[in-house]
N, C-alpha and C positions, 0 to 999 in steps of 0.2 A: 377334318383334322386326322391327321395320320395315328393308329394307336401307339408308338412308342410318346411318338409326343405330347397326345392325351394323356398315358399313364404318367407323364414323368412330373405334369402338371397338376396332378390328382396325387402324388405324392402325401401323406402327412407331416414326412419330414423331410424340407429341400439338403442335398447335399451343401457340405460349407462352400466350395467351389464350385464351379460350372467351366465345363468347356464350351466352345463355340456353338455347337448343337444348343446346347443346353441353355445357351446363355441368349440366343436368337429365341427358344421358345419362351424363353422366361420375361425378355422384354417386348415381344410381339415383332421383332424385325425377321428377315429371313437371314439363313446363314451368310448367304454370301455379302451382307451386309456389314457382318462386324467386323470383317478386316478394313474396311472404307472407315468406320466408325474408330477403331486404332489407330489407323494411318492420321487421320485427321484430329487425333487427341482427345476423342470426348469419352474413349473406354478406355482404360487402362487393365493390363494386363497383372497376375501376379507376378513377381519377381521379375528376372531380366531373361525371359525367352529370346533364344534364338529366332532369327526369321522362318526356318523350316521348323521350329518345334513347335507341339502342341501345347497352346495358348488355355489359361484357366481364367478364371474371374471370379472374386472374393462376392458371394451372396449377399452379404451386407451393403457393400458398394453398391451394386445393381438394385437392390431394394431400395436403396434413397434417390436411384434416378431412376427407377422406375415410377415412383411417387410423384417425380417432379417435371410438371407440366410446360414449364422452358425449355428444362434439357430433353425433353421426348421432341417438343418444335424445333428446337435448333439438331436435334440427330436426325430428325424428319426430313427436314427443309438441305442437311446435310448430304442423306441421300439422295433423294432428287437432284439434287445440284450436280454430285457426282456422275448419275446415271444421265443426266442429261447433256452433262459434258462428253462424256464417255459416246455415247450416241451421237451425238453433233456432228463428233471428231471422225465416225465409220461414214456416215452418210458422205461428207464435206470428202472423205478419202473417195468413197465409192463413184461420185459423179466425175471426179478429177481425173481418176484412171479410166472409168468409160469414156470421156471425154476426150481423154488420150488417145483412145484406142480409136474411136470415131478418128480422129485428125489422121491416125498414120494411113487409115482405110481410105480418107481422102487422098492425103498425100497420093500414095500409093497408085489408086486409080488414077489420079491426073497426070501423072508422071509418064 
């Protein structure tokens, strides 16, 4: 565990809000996580942030789905999904373009 992220968790007093950092160690995901997790609706952000501004999260909020052992499975099972899509989609690209590339090298040589 990295030490900003240990200390911030060893806190005595959580701050009322959380940023993204903060809000990924607070509920055990990684950062790049919680925008998957907003996109998809199971976080909600404070207020009405812009797409490039920095996103907070109400501690309160996150402490009652932190506790709760559906919404951890279905944000779980949410990322996985995601990342497994995401992955799918580079492999299924990858072999199509090498694949391409083999064909024009055929081509090519027989021609």
């Amino acid at each position: 565990m990295d030490q900003q992220r240990e200390k911030f968790l060893n806190l005595k007093t959580t701050p009322a809000r959380l940023n993204v950092e903060e809000t990924a160690w607070y509920l055990g995901f990684s950062v790049h996580d919680i925008p998957v997790l907003v996109s998809k609706g199971l976080l909600k952000p404070l207020g009405r942030p812009n797409s490039n501004t920095v996103k907070y999260f109400a501690l309160t909020s996150l402490s009652e789905i932190r506790n709760d052992a559906k919404w951890l499975a279905r944000a779980t099972d949410t990322i996985m999904e995601h990342w497994r899509t995401k992955n799918a989609g580079k492999s299924r690209n990858g072999r199509i373009s090498n694949q391409s590339h083999m064909n024009k090298g055929i081509a090519s040589v027989s021609a």
